[in-house]
N, C-alpha and C positions, 0 to 999 in steps of 0.2 A: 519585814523589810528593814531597811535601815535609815540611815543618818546624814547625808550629804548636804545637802541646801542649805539653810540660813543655820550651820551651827554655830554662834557667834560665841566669837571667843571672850575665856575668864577678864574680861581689863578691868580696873577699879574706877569704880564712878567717879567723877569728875564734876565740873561746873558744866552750865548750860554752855551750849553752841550752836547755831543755825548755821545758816548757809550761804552769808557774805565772805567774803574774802577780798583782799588788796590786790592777792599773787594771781596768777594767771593759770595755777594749775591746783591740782589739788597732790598730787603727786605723779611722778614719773620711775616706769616699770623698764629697765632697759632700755629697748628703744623705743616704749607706748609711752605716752602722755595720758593719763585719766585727769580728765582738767574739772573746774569746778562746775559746769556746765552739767556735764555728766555726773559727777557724784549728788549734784543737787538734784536733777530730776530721780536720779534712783530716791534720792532721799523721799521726797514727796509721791514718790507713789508707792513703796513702800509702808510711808505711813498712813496714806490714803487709806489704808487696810484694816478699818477699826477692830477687825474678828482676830486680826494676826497681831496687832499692837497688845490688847488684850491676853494674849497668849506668851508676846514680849514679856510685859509687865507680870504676867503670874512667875515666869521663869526669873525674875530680878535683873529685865533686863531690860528698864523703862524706855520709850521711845520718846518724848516731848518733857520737855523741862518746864518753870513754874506756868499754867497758865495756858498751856498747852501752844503756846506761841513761840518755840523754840525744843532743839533736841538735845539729847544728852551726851555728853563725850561720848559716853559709851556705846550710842546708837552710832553715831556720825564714824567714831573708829574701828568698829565693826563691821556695818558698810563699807568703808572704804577697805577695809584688809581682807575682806569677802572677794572686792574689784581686782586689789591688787594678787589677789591669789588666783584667779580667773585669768588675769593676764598674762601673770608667770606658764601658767599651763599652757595657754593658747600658742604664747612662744615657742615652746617646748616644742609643742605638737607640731609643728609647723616645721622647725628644723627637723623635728622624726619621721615629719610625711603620714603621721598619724591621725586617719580621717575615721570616724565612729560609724561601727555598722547598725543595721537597721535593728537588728535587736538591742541594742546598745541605745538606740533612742527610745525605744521601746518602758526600757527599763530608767531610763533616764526620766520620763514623764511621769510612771509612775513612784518614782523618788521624791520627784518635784510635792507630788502632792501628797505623800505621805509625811513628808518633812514641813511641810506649814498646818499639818494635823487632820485639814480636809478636802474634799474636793469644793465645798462651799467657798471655803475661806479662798481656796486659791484661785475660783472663782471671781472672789472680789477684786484682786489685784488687776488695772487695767491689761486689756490684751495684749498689747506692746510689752510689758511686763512677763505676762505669763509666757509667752515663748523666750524671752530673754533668760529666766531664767530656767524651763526648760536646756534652750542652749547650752547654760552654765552646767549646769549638771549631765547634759551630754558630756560636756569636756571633760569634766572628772571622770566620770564612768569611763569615759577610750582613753583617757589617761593609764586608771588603775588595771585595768586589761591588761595592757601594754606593759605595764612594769610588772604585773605577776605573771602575764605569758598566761595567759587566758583566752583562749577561743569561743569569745560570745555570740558566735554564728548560734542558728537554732542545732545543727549536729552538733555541733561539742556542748552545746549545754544537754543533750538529749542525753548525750555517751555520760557524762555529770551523772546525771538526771538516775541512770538506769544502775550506775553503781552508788550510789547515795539514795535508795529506796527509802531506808527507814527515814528519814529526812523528810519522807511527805508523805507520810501515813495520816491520815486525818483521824482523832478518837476525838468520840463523844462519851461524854463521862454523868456522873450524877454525883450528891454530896449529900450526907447529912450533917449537920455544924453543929456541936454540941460547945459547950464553954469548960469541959471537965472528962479529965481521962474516962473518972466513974460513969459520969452521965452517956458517955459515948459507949462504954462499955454494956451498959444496959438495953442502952437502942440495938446494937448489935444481937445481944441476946434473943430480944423479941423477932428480929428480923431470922436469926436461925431457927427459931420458933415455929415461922411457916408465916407472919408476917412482912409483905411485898414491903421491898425498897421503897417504891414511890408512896405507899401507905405510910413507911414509916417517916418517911420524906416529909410527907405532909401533916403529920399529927407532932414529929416531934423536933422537924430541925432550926437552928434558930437563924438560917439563913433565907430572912423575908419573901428576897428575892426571886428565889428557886424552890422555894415550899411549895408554892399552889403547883407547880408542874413537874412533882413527885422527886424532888432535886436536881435535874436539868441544870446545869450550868454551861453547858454550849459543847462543840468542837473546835478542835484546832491539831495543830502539828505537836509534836513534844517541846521547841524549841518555844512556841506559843506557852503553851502550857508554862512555862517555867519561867517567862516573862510576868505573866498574871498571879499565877497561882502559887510560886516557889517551888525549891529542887525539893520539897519532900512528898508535895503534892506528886512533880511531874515522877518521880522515882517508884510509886506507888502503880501507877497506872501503865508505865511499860511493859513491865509483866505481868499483870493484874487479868486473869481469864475476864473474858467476856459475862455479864450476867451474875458475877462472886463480889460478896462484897470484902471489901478490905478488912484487915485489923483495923483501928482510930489509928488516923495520921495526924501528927502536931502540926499545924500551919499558923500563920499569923493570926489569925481571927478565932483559933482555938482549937478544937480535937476535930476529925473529918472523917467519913466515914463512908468510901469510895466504892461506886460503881462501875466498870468500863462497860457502855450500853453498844458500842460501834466501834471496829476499825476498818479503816479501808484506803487502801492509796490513789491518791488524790492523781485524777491522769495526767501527761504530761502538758494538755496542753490548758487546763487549767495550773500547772506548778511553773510555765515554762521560765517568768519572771523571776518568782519568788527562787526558780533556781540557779538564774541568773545573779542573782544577787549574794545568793549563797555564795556558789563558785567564786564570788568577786570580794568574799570577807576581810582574806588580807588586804583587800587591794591598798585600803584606806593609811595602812602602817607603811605601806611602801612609799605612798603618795607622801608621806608627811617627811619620810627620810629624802625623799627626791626633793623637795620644797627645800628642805635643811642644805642639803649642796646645792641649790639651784642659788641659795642666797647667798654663799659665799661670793656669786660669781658675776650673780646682776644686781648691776646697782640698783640701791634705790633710795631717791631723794624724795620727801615730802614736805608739802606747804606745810610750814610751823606754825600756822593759825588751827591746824586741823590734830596735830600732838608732835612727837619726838617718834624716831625710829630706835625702836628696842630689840635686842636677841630677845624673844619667846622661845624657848626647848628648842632653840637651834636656825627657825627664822624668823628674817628682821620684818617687824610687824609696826604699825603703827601702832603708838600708847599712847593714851592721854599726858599732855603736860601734868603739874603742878597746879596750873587754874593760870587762866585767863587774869589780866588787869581790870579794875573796875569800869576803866579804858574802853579797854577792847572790847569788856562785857555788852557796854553800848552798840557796838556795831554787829551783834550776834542775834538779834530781835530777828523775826521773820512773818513778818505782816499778812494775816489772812491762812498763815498755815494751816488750821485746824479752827473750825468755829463753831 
């Protein structure tokens, strides 16, 4: 699946900033006000989210500045240009008459929760939350439909669906992991010998993981496959008979020496999202060119306590100033945020 929900964007980290303000707004989208009222509660439940902060922070993208009593430009202007991208669409949609069908929330939910990594994590965020952003990723998905001329009824994903077969073929594969072209080359030998794969799986390969269960390393799609595995792995196994083992394939972790134990295409209505989602690859390139004219044309003004308004690749986004005065640093404290 993909990528929509909190993909926050590249800004450069900045000083700390919480959730005071003088101004009354936090910015204004056309004719919406997202005032600070609103960006603050998004704030705090957001970081309410210790599993997803955590997940922040690994990606370099900290959520709470010294102390944990305050956030980071980068969290606070990324939330907010998350808002203000939400509301650009909503507009949109609104003058398009553009309302999201039920497959569309469908696949919208599960974005939601693929995009903050679990269903746990997105569990954490409170309920109010979770359908809000649910919502939001409604909106983009009958967005991106709409501008690639996508019929994400269950019939036109099915008619998809039935001419993009190989697209959900499900292979289960096996591996043995040598460190050395030689040393693969000799597992091989024994294995044409009259030596079983899973035997020699388990006496000789140096992948821990999937030794004890004769090399097993799961199923998936090809597109799976090559996400995890690399294009040399996944390049091996499409045309790879069933039950043959490979020549050694080079991959990252060393020389591999490939089984295909399974294929079978996955029914429609276990694939029907995942081919939703497909069908809707471009959508995301359209969405970003739409965003690009949409900003020529709506204004937009933001509270200068929260950054400047900058061209990003064409829209106007909020970015962090410079840094805050030692001044203003004072009134950016946020008492009881995290304890």
């Amino acid at each position: 699946m993909s990528r929509r929900l909190l993909k926050f964007l590249p800004l450069v980290l900045g000083f700390v900033l919480a959730s005071c303000s003088t101004i009354g707004y936090a910015a204004k989208v056309g004719s919406q006000t997202i005032s600070n009222s609103q960006l603050n509660t998004e704030l705090r439940e957001v970081s309410s989210n210790s599993a997803f902060d955590t997940l922040l922070s690994k990606n370099k993208s900290p959520v709470f500045g010294p102390g944990k009593k305050s956030y980071t430009t980068l969290f606070v202007d990324n939330i907010l240009n998350r808002r203000i991208t939400i509301d650009r669409i909503l507009q949109a949609e609104h003058r398009l008459n553009i309302t999201a069908t039920p497959l569309e929330a469908q696949l919208a939910k599960a974005l939601t929760i693929q995009s903050v990594g679990s269903q746990s994590t997105f569990a954490a965020f409170p309920r109010a939350y979770q359908a809000q952003l649910v919502s939001d990723t409604r909106a983009i998905v009958a967005m991106e439909a709409y501008l690639a001329k996508v019929n994400l009824s269950t019939a036109g994903v099915q008619a998809y669906y039935a001419s993009h077969h190989g697209n959900f073929v499900d292979v289960c594969s096996s591996e043995i992991l040598e460190t050395s072209p030689l040393e693969a080359d000799a597992v091989l030998a024994k294995i044409r010998g009259g030596l079983s794969f899973a035997a020699a799986a388990n006496q000789y390969s140096e992948n821990k993981s999937s030794q004890a269960s004769g090399g097993a390393v799961g199923c998936g799609t090809i597109s799976q496959y090559e996400q995890v595995l690399g294009a040399n792995y996944t390049h091996a196994i499409e045309t790879l008979p069933i039950g043959k083992a490979s020549l050694p394939v080079q991959i990252s972790q060393g020389w591999s020496i490939i089984e295909v134990t399974s294929r079978s295409l996955i029914p429609f209505h276990d694939a029907e999202l995942s081919a939703a989602n497909d069908e809707l690859s471009h959508g995301s390139a359209l969405l970003n060119d739409f965003l690009a004219r949409d900003s020529k044309v709506q204004q937009l003004e933001v509270n200068p306590e929260y950054g400047r308004v900058k061209d990003v690749g064409g829209v106007l986004q909020v970015a962090p100033s410079k840094g805050p005065s030692p001044k203003a640093l004072s009134q950016y404290f946020t008492p009881g945020l995290a304890q």
